[in-house]
C-alpha positions in Angstrom: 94.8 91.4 -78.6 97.6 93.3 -80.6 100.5 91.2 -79.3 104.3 92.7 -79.9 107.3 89.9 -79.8 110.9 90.2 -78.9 112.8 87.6 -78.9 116.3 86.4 -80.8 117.1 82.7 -81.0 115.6 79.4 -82.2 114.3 78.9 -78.9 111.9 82.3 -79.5 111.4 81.3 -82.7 109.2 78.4 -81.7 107.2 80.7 -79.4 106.4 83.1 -82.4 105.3 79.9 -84.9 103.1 78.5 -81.9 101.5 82.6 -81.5 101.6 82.5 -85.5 99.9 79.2 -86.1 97.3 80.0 -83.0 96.0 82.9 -84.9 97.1 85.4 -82.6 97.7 89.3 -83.8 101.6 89.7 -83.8 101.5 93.0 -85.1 105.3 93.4 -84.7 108.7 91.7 -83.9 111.7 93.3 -82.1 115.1 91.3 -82.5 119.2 92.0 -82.0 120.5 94.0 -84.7 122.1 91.7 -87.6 125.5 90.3 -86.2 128.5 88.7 -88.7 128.8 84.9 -88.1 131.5 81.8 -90.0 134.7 82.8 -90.7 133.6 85.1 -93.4 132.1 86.8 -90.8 128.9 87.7 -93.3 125.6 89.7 -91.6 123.6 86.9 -90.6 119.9 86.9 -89.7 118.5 85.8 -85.9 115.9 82.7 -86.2 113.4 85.7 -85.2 113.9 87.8 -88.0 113.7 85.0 -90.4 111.1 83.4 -89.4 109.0 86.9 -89.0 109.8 88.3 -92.4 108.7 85.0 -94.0 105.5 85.4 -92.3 105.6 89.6 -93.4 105.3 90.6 -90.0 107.4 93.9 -89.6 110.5 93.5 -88.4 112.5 96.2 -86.3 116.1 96.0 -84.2 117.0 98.7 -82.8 120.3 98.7 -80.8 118.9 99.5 -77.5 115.7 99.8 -75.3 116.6 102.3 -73.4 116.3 105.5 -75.5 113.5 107.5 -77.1 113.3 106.4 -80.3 112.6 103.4 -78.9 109.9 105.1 -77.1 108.3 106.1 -80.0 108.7 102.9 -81.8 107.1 101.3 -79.2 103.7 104.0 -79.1 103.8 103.7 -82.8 103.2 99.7 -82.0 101.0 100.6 -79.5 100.6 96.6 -78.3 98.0 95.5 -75.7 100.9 93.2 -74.6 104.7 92.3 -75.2 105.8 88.8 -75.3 109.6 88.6 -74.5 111.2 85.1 -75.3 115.3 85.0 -75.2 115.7 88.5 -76.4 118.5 89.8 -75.1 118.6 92.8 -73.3 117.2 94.0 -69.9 113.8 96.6 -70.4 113.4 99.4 -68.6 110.3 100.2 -67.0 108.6 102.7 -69.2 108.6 99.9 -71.6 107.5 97.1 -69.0 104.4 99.1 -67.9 103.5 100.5 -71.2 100.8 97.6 -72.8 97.7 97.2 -71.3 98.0 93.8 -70.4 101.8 94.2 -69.6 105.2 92.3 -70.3 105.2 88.4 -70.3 108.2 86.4 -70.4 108.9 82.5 -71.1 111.6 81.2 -69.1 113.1 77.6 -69.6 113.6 76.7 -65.5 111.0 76.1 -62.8 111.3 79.4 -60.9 112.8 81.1 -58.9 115.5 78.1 -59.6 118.2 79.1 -62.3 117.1 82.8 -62.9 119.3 84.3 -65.8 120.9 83.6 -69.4 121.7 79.9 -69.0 118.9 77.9 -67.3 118.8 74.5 -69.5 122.5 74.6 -69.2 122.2 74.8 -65.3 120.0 72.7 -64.6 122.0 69.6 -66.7 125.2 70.9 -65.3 124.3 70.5 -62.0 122.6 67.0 -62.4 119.0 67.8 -62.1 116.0 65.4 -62.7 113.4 68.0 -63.6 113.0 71.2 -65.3 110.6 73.1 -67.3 109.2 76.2 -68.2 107.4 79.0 -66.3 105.6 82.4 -67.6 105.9 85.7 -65.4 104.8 89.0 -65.5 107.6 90.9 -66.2 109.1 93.7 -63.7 112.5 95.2 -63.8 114.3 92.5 -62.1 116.2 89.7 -63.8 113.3 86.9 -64.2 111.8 88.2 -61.0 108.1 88.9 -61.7 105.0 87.3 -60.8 104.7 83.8 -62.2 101.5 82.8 -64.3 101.9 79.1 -65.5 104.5 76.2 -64.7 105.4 72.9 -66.6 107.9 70.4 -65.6 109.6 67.7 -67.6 112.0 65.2 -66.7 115.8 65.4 -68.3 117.2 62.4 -69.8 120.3 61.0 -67.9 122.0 61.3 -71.0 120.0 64.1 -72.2 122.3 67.3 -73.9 121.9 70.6 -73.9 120.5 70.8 -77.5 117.9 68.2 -77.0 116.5 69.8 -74.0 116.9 72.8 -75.4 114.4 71.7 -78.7 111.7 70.3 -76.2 111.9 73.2 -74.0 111.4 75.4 -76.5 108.1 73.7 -78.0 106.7 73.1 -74.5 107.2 76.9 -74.0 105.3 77.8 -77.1 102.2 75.3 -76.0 102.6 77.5 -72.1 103.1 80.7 -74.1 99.4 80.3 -75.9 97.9 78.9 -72.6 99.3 81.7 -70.8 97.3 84.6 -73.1 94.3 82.7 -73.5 94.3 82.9 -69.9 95.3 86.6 -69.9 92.6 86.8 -72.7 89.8 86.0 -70.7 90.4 87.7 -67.0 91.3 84.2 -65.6 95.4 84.1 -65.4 96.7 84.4 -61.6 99.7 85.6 -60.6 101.9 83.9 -58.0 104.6 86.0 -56.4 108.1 84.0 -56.8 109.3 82.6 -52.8 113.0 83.9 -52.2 113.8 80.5 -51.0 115.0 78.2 -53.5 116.3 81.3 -55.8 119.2 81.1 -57.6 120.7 82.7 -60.8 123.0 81.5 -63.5 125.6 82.9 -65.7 126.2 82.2 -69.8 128.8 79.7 -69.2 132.3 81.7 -70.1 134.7 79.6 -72.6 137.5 79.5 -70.2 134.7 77.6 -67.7 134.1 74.7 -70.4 137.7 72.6 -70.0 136.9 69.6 -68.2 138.4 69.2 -64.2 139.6 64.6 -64.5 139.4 65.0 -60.5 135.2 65.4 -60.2 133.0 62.6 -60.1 132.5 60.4 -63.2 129.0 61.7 -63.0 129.9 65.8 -62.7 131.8 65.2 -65.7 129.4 63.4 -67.7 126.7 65.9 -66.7 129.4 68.8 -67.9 129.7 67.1 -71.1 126.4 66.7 -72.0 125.1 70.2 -70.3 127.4 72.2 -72.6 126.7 70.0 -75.7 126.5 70.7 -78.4 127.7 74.5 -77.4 130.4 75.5 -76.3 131.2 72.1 -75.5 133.3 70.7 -72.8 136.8 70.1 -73.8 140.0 69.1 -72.9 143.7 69.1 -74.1 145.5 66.3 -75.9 149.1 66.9 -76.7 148.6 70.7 -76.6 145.4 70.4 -78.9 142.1 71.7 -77.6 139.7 68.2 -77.8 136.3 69.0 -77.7 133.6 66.6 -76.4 129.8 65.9 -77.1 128.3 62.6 -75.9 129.9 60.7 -73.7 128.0 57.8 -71.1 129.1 56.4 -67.3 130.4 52.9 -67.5 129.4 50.5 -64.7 133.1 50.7 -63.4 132.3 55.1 -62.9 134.4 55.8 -65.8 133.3 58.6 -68.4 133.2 56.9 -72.0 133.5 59.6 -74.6 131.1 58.8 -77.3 131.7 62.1 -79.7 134.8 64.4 -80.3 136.4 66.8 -82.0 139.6 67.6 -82.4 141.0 71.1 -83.0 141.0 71.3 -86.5 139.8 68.6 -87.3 135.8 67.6 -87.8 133.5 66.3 -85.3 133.4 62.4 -85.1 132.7 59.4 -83.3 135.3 58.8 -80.6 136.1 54.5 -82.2 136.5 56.6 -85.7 138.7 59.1 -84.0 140.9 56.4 -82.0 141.9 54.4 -85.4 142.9 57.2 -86.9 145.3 58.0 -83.9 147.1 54.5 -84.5 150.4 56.1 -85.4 150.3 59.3 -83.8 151.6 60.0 -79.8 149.4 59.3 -77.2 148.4 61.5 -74.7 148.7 59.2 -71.0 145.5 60.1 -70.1 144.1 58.7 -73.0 143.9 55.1 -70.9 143.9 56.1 -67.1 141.3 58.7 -66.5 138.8 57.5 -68.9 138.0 55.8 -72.3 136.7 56.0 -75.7 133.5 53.8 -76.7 134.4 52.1 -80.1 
């Protein structure tokens, strides 16, 4: 089975070492065009791309889906299937209904539950237990298609994003293989997706990351560690933006901020970044709304 991948970030990347290290044909990759990243702003290469060219698998990036030329790039492939993991744009149909076997996605929530570009965020943001990943059958909707195979894991009450990102994305390679074994041999079912219980989610927009001191000790806390370790919650301290990583709930239902950063400065543990505030003005909020672990 003549598999073609498209996908962009770490979290693809570990689907394409699981198809890689399974043996599977990956005849090609797809991947976002080279973007400039750091403040030198140099061309930088997606996980994807980097991973695929070590392994010499041809790489291609074409700046849309939607045209001819990717039409023809795409017949020139000729896959029996596409595997689409975090890549980035939306495909239109021709493309969808082109490989014998069709368009399979991995998708880090249980769906129809967090449908969209931030699921893992969602899902810690708004205090969930469980979460996991599910494979569909792609159709033009936004995570929409038929659902092949589920698995849940619990999240860690002081999980992050960034750790559940990491296990999400191996336990979405491990489903990924399972799900075209079961493709490859005529067993895989398809389950259509129940419009109760669906809900989609937005990337979470900068301006949406400064902390609100009047939720819940535990809203905050799950904000914190939901948009850890980016873009980070933040707030401001005497005009400076204060960004904040790991924090815990104290048995009194005060957030303790465990990790910070302040603008400009680097990222530190919040006893380290407390001493070294000694003989500089203190914000009042500093000691009312919440505390710093030492």
């Amino acid at each position: 089975m003549k598999i073609l991948f498209m996908g962009t970030p770490e979290f693809a990347k570990i689907s394409l070492e699981y198809l890689v290290e399974n043996n599977f044909n990956v005849s090609g990759v797809i991947t976002q065009p080279d973007k400039p990243a750091g403040r030198k702003m140099i061309l930088s290469l997606s996980p994807v791309k980097e991973y695929a060219l070590q392994e010499n698998i041809p790489v291609y990036q074409p700046i849309t889906s939607k045209d001819e030329n990717f039409f023809d790039l795409l017949k020139n492939i000729n896959p029996d299937i596409i595997v689409v993991v975090a890549y980035g744009n939306i495909l239109p149909k021709n493309v969808i209904d082109y490989p014998k076997y069709g368009c399979i996605n991995v998708h880090a929530s249980l769906l129809p539950k967090y449908r969209g570009a931030a699921p893992i965020n969602a899902a810690i943001i708004n205090g969930e237990k469980i979460t996991g990943i599910t494979t569909i059958f792609m159709n033009e909707g936004i995570d929409t298609g038929d659902m092949i195979l589920k698995e849940s894991t619990e999240i860690g009450e002081n999980e992050t994003f960034g750790e559940l990102h990491d296990r999400l994305a191996q336990i979405g390679g491990k489903v990924l293989i399972n799900t075209l074994e079961q493709i490859q041999n005529g067993t895989a079912k398809r389950e259509k997706q129940p419009d109760n219980g669906a809900s989609y989610v937005k990337k979470t927009d900068n301006d949406a990351c400064e902390i609100d001191w009047n939720l819940s000790a535990k809203e905050i806390h799950d904000k914190i560690r939901g948009l850890s370790p980016s873009p980070a919650a933040f707030m401001y301290l005497n005009g400076k933006k204060l960004k904040i990583y790991k924090s815990k709930i104290s048995g009194d239902g005060i957030v303790e901020l465990l990790e910070v950063q302040l603008e400009g400065g680097r990222r530190m543990n919040a006893g380290d970044f407390i001493n070294g505030r000694k003989n500089e003005k203190r914000d009042d909020r500093e000691g009312s709304l919440f505390k710093f672990s030492r």
